[in-house]
C-alpha positions as CSV (number, residue, x, y, z in Angstrom):
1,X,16.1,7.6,5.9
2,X,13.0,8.6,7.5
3,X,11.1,7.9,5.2
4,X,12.3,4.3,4.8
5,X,11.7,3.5,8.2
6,X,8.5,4.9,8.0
7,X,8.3,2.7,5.0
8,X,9.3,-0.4,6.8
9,X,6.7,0.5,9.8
10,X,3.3,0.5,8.0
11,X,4.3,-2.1,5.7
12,X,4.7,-4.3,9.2
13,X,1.4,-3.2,9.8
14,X,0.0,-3.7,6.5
15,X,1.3,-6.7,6.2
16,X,0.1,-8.4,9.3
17,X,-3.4,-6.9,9.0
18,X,-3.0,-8.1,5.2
19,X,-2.6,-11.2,6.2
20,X,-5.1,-11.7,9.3
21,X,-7.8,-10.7,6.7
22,X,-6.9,-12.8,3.8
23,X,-6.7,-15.6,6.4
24,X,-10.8,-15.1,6.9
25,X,-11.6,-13.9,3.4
26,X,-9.0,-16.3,1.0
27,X,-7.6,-14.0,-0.5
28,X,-3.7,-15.0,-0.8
29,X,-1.2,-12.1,-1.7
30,X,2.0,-13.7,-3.4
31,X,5.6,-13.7,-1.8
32,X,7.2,-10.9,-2.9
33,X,4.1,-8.4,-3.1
34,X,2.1,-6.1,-1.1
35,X,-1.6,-5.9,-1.3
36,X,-2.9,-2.1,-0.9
37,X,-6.2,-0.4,-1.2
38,X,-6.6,2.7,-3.3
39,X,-9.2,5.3,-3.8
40,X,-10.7,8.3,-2.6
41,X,-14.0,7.3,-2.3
42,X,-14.2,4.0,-3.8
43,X,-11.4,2.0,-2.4
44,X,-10.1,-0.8,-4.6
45,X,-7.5,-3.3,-4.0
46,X,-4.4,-3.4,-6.0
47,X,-1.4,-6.4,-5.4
48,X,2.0,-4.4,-6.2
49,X,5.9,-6.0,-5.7
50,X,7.2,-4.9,-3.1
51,X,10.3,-3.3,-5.3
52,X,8.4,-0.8,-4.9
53,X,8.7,0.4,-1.8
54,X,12.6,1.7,-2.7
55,X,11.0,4.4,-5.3
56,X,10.5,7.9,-4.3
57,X,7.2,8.5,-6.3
58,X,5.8,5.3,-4.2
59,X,7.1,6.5,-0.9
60,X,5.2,10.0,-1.4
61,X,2.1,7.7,-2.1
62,X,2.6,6.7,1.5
63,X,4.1,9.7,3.0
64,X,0.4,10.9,1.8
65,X,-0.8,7.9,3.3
66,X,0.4,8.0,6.7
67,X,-0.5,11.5,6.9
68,X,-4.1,10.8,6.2
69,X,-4.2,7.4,8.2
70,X,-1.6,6.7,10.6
71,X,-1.0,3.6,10.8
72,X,-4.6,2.9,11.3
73,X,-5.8,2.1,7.6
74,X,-9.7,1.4,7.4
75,X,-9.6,-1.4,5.2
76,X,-7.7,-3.5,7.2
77,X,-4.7,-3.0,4.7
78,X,-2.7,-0.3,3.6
79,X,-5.0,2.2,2.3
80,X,-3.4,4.7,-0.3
81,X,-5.6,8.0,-0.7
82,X,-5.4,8.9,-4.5
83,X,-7.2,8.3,-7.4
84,X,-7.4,5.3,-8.9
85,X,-5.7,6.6,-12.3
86,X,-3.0,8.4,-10.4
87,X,-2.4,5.5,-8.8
88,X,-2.0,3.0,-11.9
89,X,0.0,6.3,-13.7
90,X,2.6,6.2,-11.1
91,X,3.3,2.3,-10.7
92,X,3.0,2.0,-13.8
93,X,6.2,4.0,-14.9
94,X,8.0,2.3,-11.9
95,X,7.2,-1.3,-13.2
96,X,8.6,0.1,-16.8
């Protein structure tokens, strides 16, 4: 339960943030999706549904996140802090 609110709460952030940069830069993310930044280092931008957000191996992704960021993510978007590869292993078992 927790950590669907917490879920809910930097996705509200994300989201507006999201949204008040792609508003100056052009980039549109689609209905239905979530644009988030992942990387240790390098950060790179990833657009993932938002279906995602009810599976427990993406909601330890942002357990890790908030516990690195807050709800004050650098890029101006939710920031994830994992590799790349781990990244694209785990949504890419949840997208089947």
């Amino acid at each position: 339960m927790a950590i669907r609110f917490l879920a809910k709460q930097i996705l509200r952030r994300s989201v507006f943030a999201a949204s008040k940069a792609a508003s100056t830069t052009g980039d549109v993310v689609p209905k239905g999706f979530l644009a988030v930044y992942v990387g240790e280092t390098q950060k790179k931008r990833f657009v993932v549904p938002l279906t995602l957000l009810n599976q427990p191996s993406f909601q330890a992704l942002l357990s890790k996140a908030e516990e690195e960021f807050g709800f004050d993510h650098p890029m101006g978007g939710l920031t994830i802090p994992c590799g790349e590869e781990t990244f694209i292993n785990v949504t890419s078992r949840l997208n089947g």
